[in-house]
Structure formats: structure tokens, C-alpha cells
C-alpha positions in Angstrom: 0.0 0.0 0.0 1.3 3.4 -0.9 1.9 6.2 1.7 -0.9 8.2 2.4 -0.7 12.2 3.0 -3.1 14.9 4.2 -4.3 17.5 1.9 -6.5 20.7 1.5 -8.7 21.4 -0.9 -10.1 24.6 -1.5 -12.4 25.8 -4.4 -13.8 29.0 -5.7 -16.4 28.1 -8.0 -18.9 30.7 -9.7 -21.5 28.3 -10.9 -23.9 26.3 -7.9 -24.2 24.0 -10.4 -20.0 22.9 -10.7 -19.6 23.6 -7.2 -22.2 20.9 -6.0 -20.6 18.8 -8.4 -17.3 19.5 -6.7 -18.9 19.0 -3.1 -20.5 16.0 -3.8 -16.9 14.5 -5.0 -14.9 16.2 -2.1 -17.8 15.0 0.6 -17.4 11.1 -0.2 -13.7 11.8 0.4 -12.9 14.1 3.1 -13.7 15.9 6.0 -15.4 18.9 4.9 -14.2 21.9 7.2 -16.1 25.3 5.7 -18.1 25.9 2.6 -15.3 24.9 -0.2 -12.6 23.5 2.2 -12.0 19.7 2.6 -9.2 17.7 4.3 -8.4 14.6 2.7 -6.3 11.8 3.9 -5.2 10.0 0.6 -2.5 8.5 -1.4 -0.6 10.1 -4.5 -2.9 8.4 -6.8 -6.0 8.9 -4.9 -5.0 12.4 -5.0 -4.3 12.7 -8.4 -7.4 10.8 -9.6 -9.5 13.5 -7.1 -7.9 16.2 -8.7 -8.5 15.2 -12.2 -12.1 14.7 -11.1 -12.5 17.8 -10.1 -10.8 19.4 -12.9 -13.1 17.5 -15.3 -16.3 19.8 -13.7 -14.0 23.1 -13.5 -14.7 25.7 -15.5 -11.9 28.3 -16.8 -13.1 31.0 -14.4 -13.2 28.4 -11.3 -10.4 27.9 -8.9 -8.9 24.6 -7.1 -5.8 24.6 -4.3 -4.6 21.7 -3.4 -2.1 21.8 -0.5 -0.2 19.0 0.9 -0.5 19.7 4.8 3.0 18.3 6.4 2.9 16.0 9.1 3.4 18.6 11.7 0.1 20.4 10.9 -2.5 18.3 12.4 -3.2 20.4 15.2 -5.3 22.7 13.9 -7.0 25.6 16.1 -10.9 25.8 16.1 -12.9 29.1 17.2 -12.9 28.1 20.3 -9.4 28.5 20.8 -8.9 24.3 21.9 -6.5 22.4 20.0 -8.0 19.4 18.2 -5.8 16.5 16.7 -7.1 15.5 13.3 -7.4 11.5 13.7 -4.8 9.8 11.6 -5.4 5.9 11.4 -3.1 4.1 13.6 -1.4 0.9 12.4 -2.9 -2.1 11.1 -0.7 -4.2 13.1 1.2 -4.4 16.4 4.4 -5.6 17.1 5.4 -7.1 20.6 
């Protein structure tokens, strides 16, 4: 199994049309965190097949940032000003 890495994704879309479009792809793969922001916890090609998803329902005048989040930034602040750990899966194994 490949490595897996966080990501954001952000959109600016104009049309409600492509953005639900975009939602709807985002929403069975990530945590969604505001209106166009997602978190995503995939692999290189899961990302890459995402993205070209998403690029597919794009139009010119639409925007997409994808950011891969480094390992260090899963403590993210919410308005309440406690930190929250974003769950990462822990191992499929032990070893003793």
C-alpha cells in the first residue's frame, strides 16, 4: 500500500451548479471543514485521480488549491481556541 498524505482542498467556484458537483466529490472523500474546504487523507494516486475529477467539472473562471499539509500540521486551532488533533489511522498491526 502506498503512503498516504493529508491535503486541502479549496475551491472557488462561480456556478452552484460545478460547485455541488465539486462538493459532492470532495464529501465522499474528506472531512469537509467550511463551505469549499476539505481535508483529505489519501495516497498520491487517490489524489491525483480526485484532482482530475475535479478538474473535469472546472470551468476556466473556477479555482482549485490543493495543498499537501505536512505531518506537523494536524493540530489545527478551532474558534474556540482548543486544539484538536485531526485523527490519523493508527497501524494495522502491532508488534510485541
Amino acid at each position: 500500500m502506498s503512503e498516504r498524505h493529508w491535503y486541502l482542498f479549496a475551491y472557488d467556484i462561480r456556478d452552484h451548479r460545478r460547485w455541488r458537483q465539486a462538493y459532492k466529490l470532495l464529501r465522499g472523500t474528506g472531512d469537509h471543514l467550511q463551505y469549499s474546504v476539505f481535508r483529505c487523507y489519501l495516497s498520491a494516486t487517490q489524489m491525483e485521480s480526485l484532482r482530475w475529477e475535479l478538474e473535469r467539472e472546472l470551468a476556466e473562471e473556477d479555482d482549485l488549491m490543493i495543498i499537501r499539509l505536512a505531518p506537523q500540521s494536524t493540530v489545527i486551532e478551532r474558534k474556540t481556541g482548543k486544539p484538536s488533533r485531526w485523527n490519523e489511522p493508527g497501524p494495522r498491526f502491532e508488534v510485541f
